[in-house]
Structure formats: structure tokens, C-alpha cells
C-alpha positions as CSV (number, residue, x, y, z in Angstrom):
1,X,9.1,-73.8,12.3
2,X,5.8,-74.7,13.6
3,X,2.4,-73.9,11.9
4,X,-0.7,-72.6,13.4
5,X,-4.5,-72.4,11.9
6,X,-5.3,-69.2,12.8
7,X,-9.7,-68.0,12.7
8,X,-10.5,-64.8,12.9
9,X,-14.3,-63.8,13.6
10,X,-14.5,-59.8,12.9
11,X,-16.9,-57.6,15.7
12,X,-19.1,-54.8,14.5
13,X,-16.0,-53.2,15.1
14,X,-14.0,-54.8,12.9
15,X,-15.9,-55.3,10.0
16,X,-16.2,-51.3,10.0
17,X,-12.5,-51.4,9.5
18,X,-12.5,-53.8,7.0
19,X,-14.8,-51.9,5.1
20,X,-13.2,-49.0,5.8
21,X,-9.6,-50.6,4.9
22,X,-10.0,-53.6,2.6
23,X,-9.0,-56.9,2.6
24,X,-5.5,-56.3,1.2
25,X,-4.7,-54.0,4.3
26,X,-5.9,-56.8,7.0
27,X,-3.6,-59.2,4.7
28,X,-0.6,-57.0,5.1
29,X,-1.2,-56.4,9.5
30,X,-1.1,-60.4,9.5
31,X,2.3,-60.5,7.3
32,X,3.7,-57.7,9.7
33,X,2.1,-59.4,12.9
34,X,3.9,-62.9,12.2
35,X,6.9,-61.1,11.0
36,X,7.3,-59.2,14.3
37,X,7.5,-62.6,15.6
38,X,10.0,-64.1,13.7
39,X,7.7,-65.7,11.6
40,X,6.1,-65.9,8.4
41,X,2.5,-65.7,7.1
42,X,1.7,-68.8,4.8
43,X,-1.8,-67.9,3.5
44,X,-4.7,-66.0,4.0
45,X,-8.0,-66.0,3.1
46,X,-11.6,-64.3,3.7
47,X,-14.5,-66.7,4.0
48,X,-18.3,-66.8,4.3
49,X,-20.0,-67.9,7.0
50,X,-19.3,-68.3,10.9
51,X,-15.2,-67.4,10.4
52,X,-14.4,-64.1,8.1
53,X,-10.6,-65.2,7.7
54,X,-8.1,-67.8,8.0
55,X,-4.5,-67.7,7.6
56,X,-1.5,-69.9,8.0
57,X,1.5,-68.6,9.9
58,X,4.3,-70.4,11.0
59,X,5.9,-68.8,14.5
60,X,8.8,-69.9,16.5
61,X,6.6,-71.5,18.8
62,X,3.5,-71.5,21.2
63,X,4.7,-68.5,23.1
64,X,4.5,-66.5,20.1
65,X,1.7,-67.9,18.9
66,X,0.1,-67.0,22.1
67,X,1.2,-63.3,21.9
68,X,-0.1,-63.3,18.7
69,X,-3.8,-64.5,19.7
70,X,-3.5,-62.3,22.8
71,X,-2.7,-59.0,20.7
72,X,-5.7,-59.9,18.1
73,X,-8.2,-60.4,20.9
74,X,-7.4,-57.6,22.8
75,X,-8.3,-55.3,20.2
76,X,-11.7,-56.3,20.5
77,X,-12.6,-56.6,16.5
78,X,-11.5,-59.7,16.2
79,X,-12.5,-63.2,17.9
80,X,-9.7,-65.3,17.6
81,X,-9.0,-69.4,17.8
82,X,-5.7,-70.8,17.0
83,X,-4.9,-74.3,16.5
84,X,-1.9,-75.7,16.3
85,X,-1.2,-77.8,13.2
86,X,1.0,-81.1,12.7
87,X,2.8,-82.1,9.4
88,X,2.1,-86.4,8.2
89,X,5.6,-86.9,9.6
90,X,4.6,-85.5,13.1
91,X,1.6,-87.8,13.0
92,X,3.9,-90.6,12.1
93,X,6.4,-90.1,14.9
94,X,2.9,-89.6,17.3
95,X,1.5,-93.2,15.9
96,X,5.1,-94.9,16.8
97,X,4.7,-93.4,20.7
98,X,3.7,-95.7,23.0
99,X,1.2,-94.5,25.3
100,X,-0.7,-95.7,28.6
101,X,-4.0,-94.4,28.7
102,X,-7.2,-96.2,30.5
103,X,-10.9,-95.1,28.3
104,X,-13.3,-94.3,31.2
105,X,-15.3,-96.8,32.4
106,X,-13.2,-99.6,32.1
């Protein structure tokens, strides 16, 4: 199943609710969210800095991945960016691809 690197940024809005809630709570909306999906979540974690969480969840595919980001955003506490990830044997069948590409400029 395919895995996705999902960022949240929390609003003013959000942070109240993670104040309010904890950070067990937001743990348990992602596991529900990507279960709802027919997925899984892999990890999560709270962080300091420009991105309050990350978590790993693996979805059936972009679609639902897409849902996902769509459903978080539109709640307006969270900013969301999702990014798809590839395992070292997907990079190995991408390095044996050939591929006709032209850099600009030349």
C-alpha cells in the first residue's frame, strides 16, 4: 500500500484544540482518519519549529490520500502538505526506466 509524508501546521485554531485536547487525542483522529480510508497510520509525531506534526500513513492510493488532505484543510486548523513517499525498490525500478528528457537550454 502506498505511503505518504503527511505535515501538519496547526492555526490559532488548532492549537486551542490541541491544548484543549492533547496530543494523544490528535494521534487517535489520524489513526481513525486513515482507517476510514482503508488505511493505516504508521507514525506520528509532534515537532518544533515551522511543522507541529508529522505522521506516516499508508492509503490505498492518491485519491485517498487526496480526501484525506482535503478533509484536514478544510477544517481550517490545520495547513496541510502531503508528499508521497517511495520505498529503495521503487527507486530502483525508477533508475532502470529509460527516459527522454532535453535540460533547457540545450
Amino acid at each position: 500500500m502506498p505511503k505518504y509524508l503527511v505535515q501538519g501546521s496547526y492555526t490559532a485554531e488548532g492549537t486551542q484544540g490541541l491544548l484543549k485536547d492533547g496530543g494523544s487525542k490528535r494521534r487517535k483522529a489520524a489513526e481513525a482518519l486513515a482507517k476510514s480510508l482503508g488505511g493505516k497510520l504508521e507514525a506520528f509525531y509532534f515537532a518544533f519549529g515551522e511543522t507541529d506534526a508529522f505522521a506516516i500513513v499508508d492509503v490505498p492510493d492518491n485519491i485517498s490520500a487526496a480526501a484525506a488532505a482535503l478533509a484536514i484543510a478544510a477544517s481550517g486548523a490545520v495547513r496541510v502538505k502531503t508528499t508521497v513517499l517511495i520505498t529503495p525498490e521503487e527507486m530502483d525500478q525508477a533508475a532502470k526506466k529509460t527516459v527522454s528528457y532535453r535540460p533547457p537550454g540545450r
